[in-house]
C-alpha positions in Angstrom: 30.3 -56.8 1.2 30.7 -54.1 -1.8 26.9 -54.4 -2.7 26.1 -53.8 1.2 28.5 -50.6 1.6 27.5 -49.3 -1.9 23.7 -49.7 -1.0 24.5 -48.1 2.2 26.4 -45.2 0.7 23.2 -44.9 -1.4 21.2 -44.7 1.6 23.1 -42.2 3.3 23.1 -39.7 0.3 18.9 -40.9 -0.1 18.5 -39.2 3.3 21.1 -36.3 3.4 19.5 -35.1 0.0 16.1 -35.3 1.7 16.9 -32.9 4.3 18.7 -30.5 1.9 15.5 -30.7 0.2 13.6 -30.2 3.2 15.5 -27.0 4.5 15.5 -25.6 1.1 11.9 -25.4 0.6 11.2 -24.2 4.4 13.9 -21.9 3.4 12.3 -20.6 -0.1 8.8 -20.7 1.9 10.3 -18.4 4.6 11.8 -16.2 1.9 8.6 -16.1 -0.8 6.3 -14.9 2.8 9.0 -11.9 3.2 8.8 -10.9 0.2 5.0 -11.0 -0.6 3.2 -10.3 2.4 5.7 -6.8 3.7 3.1 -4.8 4.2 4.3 -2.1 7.3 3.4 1.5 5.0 4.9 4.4 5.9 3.1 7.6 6.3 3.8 11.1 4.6 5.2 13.8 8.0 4.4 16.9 6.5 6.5 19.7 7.8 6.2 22.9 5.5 3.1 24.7 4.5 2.7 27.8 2.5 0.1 29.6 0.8 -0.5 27.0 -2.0 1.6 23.7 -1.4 3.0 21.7 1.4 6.0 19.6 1.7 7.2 16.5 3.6 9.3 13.5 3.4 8.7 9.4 3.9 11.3 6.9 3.7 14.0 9.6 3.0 12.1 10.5 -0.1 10.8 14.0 -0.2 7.2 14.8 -1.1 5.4 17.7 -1.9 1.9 18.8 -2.5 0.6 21.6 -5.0 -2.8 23.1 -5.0 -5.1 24.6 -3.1 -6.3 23.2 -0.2 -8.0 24.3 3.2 -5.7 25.4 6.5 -7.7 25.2 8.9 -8.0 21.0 9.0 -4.3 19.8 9.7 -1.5 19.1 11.9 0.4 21.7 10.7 -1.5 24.7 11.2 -2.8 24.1 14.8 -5.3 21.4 14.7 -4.3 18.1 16.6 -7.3 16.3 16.3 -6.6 12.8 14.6 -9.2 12.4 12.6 -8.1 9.0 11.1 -9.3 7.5 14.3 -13.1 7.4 15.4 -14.2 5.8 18.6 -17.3 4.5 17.0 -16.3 3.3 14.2 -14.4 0.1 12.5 -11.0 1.5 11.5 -9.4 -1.5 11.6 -11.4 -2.1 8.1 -11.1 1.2 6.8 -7.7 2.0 7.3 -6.2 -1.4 6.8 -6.5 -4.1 3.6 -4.4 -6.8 4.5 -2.0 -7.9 2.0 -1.3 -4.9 1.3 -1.6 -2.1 4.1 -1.2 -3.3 7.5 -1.4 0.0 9.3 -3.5 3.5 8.8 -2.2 6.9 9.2 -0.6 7.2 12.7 -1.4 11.1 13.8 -3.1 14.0 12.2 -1.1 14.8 9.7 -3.2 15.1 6.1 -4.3 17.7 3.4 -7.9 18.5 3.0 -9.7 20.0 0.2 -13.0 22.3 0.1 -12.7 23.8 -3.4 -12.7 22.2 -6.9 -9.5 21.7 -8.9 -6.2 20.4 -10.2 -3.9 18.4 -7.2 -0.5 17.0 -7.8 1.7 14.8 -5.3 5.4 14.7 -6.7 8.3 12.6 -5.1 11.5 13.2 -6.1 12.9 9.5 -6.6 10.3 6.9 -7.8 8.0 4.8 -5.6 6.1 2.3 -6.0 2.9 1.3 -5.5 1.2 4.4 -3.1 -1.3 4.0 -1.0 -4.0 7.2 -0.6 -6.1 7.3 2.5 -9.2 9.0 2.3 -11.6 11.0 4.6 -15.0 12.1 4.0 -14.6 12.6 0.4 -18.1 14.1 -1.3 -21.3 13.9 0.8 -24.8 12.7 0.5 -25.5 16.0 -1.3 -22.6 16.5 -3.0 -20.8 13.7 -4.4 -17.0 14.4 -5.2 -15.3 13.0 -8.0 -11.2 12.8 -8.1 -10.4 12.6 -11.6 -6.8 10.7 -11.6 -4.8 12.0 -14.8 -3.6 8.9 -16.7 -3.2 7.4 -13.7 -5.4 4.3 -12.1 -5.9 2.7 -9.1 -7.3 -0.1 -7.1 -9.8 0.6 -3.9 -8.2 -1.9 -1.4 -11.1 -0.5 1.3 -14.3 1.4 2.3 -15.6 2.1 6.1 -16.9 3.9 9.0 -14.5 6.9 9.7 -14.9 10.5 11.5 -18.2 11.7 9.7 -19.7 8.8 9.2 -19.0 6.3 11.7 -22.0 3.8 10.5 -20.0 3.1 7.5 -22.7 4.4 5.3 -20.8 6.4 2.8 -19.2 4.7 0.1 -16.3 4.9 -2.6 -17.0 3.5 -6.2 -14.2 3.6 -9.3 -17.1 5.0 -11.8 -14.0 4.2 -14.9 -10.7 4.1 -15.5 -9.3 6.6 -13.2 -12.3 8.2 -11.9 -13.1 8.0 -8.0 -16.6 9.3 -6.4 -16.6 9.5 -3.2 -20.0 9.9 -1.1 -19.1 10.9 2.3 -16.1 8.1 1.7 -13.5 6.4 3.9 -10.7 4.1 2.6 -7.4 3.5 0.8 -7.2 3.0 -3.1 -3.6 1.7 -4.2 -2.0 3.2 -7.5 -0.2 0.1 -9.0 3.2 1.1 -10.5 6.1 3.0 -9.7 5.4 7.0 -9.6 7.4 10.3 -9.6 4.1 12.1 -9.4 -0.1 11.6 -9.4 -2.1 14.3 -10.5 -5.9 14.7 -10.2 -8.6 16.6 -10.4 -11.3 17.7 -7.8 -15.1 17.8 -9.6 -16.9 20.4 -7.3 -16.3 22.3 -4.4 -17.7 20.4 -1.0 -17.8 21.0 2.5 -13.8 19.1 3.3 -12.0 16.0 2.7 -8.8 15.0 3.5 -6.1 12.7 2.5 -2.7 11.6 3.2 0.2 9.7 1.2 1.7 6.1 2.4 4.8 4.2 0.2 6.2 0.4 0.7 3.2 -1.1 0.3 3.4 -4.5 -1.1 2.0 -5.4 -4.8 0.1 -8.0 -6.2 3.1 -9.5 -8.1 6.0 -11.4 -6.1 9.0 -9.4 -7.0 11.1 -11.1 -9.5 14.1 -11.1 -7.3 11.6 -13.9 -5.4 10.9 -15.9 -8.6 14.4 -15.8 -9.6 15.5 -17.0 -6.2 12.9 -19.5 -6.2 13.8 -20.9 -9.5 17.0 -21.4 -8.2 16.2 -24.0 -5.2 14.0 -25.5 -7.2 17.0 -25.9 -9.5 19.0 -27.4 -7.1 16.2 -29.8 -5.8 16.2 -31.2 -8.9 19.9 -31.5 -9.0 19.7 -33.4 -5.4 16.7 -35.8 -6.4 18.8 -36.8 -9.7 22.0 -37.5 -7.8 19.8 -40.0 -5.7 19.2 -42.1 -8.7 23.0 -43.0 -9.5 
């Protein structure tokens, strides 16, 4: 009679510690997704404009823009044409790089560029890892080169966009840091957390544009995610030992 309850003791705690296990991995599987695949970015509104800076905020986080730059090609001055979006061509590609941006700029807010030059973006709290979408940047003629001061980045896309809805144009990292764009479309990512990113524009072209995104996801699982993950598999082990009594 004792060997039959204590094997049937065993055999209740056998399965009970099977379906802790069970529901801690789905749980540590439904936690590890969360973390690494958020990928919602929001989108710079930019709300003040003067003659050589503009100013705006995302996430509560306030962002400004210093150097010159051409009025005639944003919301802010007048023009409402959203020209993120192109009936012809395959934004869902150009806009979009799944992990790590899920959605392109929503409107026509951006700042374009027609004249060579030094460009800084400046948050004031850190971010981390910002997305840059980019429009038309150099030209078949006129390739443009952003020159990214000790700062690099990661093209995530190219495509089709506005002026060149074929998807013809290209982006290429030439070095560390260094962006040409010939009549380009696409997002590059800046790995890292930033209070500011600086570049430089090469020539002077006809105009490009670009606007600012933050909570993109990185490459890395945070290590809130390991550390959590650790942890159930910590108490697995605990469970599977306790089975072996």
């Amino acid at each position: 009679m004792y060997l039959l309850m204590k094997s049937t003791i065993r055999l209740n705690d056998v399965t009970m510690n099977n379906k802790i296990t069970k529901c801690l991995l789905l749980l540590s599987f439904f936690l590890y997704s969360q973390m690494s695949t958020a990928t919602v970015v929001s989108w710079v509104d930019w709300s003040y404009i003067d003659s050589t800076s503009f100013s705006g905020v995302v996430d509560g986080v306030n962002v400004s823009f210093t150097g010159n730059y051409d009025d005639f090609h944003n919301k802010i001055s007048g023009d409402p044409t959203n020209y993120w979006v192109h009936p012809s061509s395959d934004l869902d590609n150009t806009y979009t790089a799944s992990p790590y941006v899920d959605n392109g700029p929503p409107d026509s807010d951006m700042i374009t560029m027609q004249t060579a030059g030094t460009r800084t973006i400046t948050f004031s709290q850190p971010v981390v890892n910002p997305v840059m979408s980019l429009l038309s940047v150099g030209s078949i003629t006129t390739p443009v080169q952003y020159q990214f001061i000790n700062t690099d980045f990661n093209i995530l896309s190219v495509g089709g966009g506005t002026f060149d809805p074929s998807g013809n144009g290209d982006l290429t990292r030439l070095s560390s840091g260094i962006l040409q764009g010939i009549e380009g479309h696409g997002l590059i990512q800046f790995v890292g957390t930033y209070t500011s990113i600086s570049w430089n524009v090469d020539v002077d072209e006809n105009w490009h544009g670009i606007q600012i995104g933050v909570g993109s996801s990185a490459v890395p699982v945070p290590a809130a995610a390991w550390l959590f993950g650790s942890g159930l598999i910590g108490l697995i082990g605990v469970a599977r030992r306790k089975t072996r009594i």
